[in-house]
C-alpha positions in Angstrom: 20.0 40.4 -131.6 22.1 37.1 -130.1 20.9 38.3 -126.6 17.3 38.4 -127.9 18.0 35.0 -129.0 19.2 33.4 -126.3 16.5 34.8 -124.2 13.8 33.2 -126.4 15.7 29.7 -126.2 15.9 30.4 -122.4 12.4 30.4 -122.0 11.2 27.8 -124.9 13.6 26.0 -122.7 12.1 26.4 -119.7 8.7 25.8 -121.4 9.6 22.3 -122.4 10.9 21.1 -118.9 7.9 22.9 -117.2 5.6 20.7 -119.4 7.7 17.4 -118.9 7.7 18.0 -114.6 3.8 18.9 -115.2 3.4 15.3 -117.9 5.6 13.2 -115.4 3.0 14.6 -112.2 -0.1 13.2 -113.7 1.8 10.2 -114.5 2.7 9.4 -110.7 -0.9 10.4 -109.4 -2.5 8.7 -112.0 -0.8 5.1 -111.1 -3.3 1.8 -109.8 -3.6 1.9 -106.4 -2.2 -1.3 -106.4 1.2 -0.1 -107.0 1.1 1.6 -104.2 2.8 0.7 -100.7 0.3 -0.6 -98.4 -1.5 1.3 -96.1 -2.0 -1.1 -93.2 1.4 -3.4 -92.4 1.5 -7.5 -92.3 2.4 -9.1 -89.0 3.5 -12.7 -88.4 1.1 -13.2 -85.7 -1.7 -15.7 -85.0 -5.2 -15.0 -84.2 -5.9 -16.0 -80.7 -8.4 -19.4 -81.5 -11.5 -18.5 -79.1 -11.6 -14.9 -81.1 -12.2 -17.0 -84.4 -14.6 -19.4 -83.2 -16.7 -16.2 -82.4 -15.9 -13.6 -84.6 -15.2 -11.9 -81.2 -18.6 -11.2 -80.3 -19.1 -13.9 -77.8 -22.4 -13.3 -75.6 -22.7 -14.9 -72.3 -25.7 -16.1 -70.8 -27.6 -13.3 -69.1 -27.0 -12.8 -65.5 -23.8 -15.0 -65.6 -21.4 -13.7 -63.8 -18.2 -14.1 -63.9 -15.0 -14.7 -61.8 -12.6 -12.1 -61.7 -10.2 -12.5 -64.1 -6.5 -13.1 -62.3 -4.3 -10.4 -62.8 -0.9 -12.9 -63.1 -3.2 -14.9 -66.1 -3.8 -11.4 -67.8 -0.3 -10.5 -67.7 0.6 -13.7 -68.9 -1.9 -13.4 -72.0 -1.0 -9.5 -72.5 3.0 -11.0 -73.1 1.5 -13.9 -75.1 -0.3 -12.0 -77.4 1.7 -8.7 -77.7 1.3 -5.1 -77.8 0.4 -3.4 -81.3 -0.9 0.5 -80.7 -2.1 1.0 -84.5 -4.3 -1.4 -87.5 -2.8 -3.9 -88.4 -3.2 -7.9 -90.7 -2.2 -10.6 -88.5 -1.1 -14.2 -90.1 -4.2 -14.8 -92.0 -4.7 -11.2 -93.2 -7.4 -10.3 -90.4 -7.8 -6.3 -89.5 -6.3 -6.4 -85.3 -5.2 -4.2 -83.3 -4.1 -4.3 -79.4 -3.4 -7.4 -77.7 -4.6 -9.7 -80.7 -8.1 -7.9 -80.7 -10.1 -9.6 -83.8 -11.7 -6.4 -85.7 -12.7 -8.7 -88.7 -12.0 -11.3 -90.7 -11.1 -9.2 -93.8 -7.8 -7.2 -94.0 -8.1 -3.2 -92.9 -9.3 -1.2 -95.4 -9.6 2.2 -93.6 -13.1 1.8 -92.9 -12.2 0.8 -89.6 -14.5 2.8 -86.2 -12.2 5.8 -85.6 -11.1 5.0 -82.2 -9.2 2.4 -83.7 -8.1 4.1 -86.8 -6.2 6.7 -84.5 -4.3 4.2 -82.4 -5.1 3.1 -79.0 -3.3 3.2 -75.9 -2.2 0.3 -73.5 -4.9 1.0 -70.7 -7.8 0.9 -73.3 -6.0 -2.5 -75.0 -6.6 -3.8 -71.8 -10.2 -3.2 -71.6 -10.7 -4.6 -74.5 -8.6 -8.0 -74.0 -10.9 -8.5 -71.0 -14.1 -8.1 -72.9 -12.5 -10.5 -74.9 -11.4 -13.0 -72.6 -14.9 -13.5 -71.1 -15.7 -16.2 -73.3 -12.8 -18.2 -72.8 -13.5 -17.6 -68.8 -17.2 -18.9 -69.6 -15.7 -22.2 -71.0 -13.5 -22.8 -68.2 -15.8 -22.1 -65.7 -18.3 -24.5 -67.6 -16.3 -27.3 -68.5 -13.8 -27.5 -65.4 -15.6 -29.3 -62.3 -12.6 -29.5 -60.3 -11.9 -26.7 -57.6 -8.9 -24.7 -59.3 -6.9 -21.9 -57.7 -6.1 -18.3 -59.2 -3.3 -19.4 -61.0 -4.9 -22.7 -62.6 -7.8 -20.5 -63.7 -5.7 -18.2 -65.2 -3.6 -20.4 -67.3 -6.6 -22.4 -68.5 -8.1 -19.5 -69.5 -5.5 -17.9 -71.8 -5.5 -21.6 -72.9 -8.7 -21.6 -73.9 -7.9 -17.9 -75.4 -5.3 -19.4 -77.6 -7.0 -22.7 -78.9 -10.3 -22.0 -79.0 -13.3 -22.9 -76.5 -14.4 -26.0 -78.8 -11.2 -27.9 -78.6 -11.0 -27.5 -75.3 -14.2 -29.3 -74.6 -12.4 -32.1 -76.7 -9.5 -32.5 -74.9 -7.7 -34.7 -72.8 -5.8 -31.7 -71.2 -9.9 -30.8 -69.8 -10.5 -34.4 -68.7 -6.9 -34.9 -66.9 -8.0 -31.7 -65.0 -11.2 -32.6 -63.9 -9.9 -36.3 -63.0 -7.7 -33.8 -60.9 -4.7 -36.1 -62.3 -1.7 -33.6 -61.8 1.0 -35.6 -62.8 -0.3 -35.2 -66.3 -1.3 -31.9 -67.2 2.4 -30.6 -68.5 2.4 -32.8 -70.5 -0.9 -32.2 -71.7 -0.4 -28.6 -72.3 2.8 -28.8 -74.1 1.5 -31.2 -77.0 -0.2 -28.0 -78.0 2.8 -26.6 -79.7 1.5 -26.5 -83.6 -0.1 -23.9 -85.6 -0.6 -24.6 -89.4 1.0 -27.6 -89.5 4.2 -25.9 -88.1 5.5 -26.2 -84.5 6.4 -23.5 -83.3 8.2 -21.9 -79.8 6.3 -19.1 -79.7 3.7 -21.9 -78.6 6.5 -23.3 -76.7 7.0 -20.8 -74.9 3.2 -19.6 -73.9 2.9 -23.5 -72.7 5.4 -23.0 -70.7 4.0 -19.9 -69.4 1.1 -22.0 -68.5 2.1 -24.4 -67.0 4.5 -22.4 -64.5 1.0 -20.3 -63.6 -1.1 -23.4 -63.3 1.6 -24.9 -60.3 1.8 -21.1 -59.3 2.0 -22.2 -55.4 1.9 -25.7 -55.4 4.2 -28.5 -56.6 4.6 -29.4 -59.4 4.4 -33.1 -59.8 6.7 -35.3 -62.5 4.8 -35.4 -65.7 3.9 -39.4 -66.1 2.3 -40.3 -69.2 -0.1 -43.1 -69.5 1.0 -46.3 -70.8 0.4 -46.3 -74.8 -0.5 -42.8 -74.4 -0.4 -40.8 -77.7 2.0 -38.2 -77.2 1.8 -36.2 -80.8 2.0 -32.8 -80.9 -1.5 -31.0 -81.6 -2.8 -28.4 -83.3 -4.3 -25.1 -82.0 -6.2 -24.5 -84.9 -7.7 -28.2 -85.7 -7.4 -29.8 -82.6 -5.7 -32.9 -84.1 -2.9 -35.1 -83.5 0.1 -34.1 -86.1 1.3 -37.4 -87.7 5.0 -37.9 -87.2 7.3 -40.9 -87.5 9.3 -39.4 -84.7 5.9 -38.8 -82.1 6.6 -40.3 -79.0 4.6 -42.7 -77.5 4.4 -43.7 -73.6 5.5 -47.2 -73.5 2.8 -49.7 -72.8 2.6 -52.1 -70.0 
């Protein structure tokens, strides 16, 4: 009779915790979404500029052609931009993948085209940053009248890549070029240093980059600012001086 007992308690026992695991497994797949750990990660990275003036889909004229892209400036935009394999949001919470390839400007919400859903691989990253970089060859074939050699092409093009085709046009790094005034286009590129307001060396450092490919060759002549010249850093994304107390200035004569 005890035995018998026990035996029922055993399995009213069992009954109870089989209901509670079964209670508890609706309650986890029944959570919001929302609670849920995101599917796609967050990357501190910035949208390359040109990509964002054209929701990168820019068309060229037909039957332009273009001239072939340097190998040294596509290395030096491939290390710029960086390598991601899989979907990702960049800094502003737009779906990229690749070497800084726009997708949209919405995050990733798995509606993505396959190929890119499954990952891609380095060689097909580096189709696509081409097809992306045609625009911001376009520009610099447009706007630039002076002769320029491999390397100068190459570093105003990832220029262009990384600020955008429209300031560009605006810029006194474009008319120093075309005055072919050499002495001052290091400085020129390294005022481009802000992103948001912020400076920041990862700018720095692609500058740099620049620069070192533009003289690839040829010296490199002291940088020599203009008398009164404004020397404020500028941003990528506006294009704009950034007010500081501490700007320099080139002293006037």
């Amino acid at each position: 009779m005890v035995l018998h007992l026990r035996w029922r308690a055993g399995i009213a026992c069992s009954s109870v915790l089989g209901l509670m695991h079964t209670v508890f497994f609706i309650f986890l797949t029944s959570m919001p979404a929302a609670s849920q750990e995101p599917r796609f990660p967050t990357l501190d990275r910035l949208p390359p500029g040109e990509l964002l003036a054209t929701g990168g889909k820019g068309v060229l004229p037909q039957g332009f052609v273009l001239r072939p892209i340097y190998p040294d400036g596509l290395t030096l935009t491939k290390l710029s931009e960086g390598w991601v394999n899989h979907l990702y949001n960049d800094a502003v919470g737009y779906c990229t993948i690749g070497y800084g390839h726009l997708i949209k400007k919405s995050k990733c919400s798995g509606t993505e085209p396959v190929e890119f859903s499954k990952g891609i691989d380095k060689k097909r990253g580096e189709e696509i940053l081409t097809g992306d970089l045609a625009s911001s060859e376009y520009a610099v074939m447009t706007m630039v009248k002076a002769k320029l050699s491999d390397g100068q092409y190459g570093a105003l093009t990832d220029f262009v890549f990384n600020v955008g085709s429209a300031n560009f046009r605006s810029s006194t790094l474009l008319r120093v070029v075309n005055a072919n005034q050499l002495d001052r286009v290091s400085v020129q590129f390294h005022l481009w240093v802000v992103a948001g307001g912020k400076k920041l060396h990862a700018l720095q450092q692609r500058r740099d980059r620049e620069v070192d490919l533009f003289f690839q060759g040829i010296p490199q002549p002291k940088g020599v600012p203009q008398p009164g010249e404004d020397l404020s850093p500028i941003d990528i994304r506006t294009g704009l001086p950034v007010a500081s107390s501490a700007a320099p200035k080139a002293p006037s004569e």
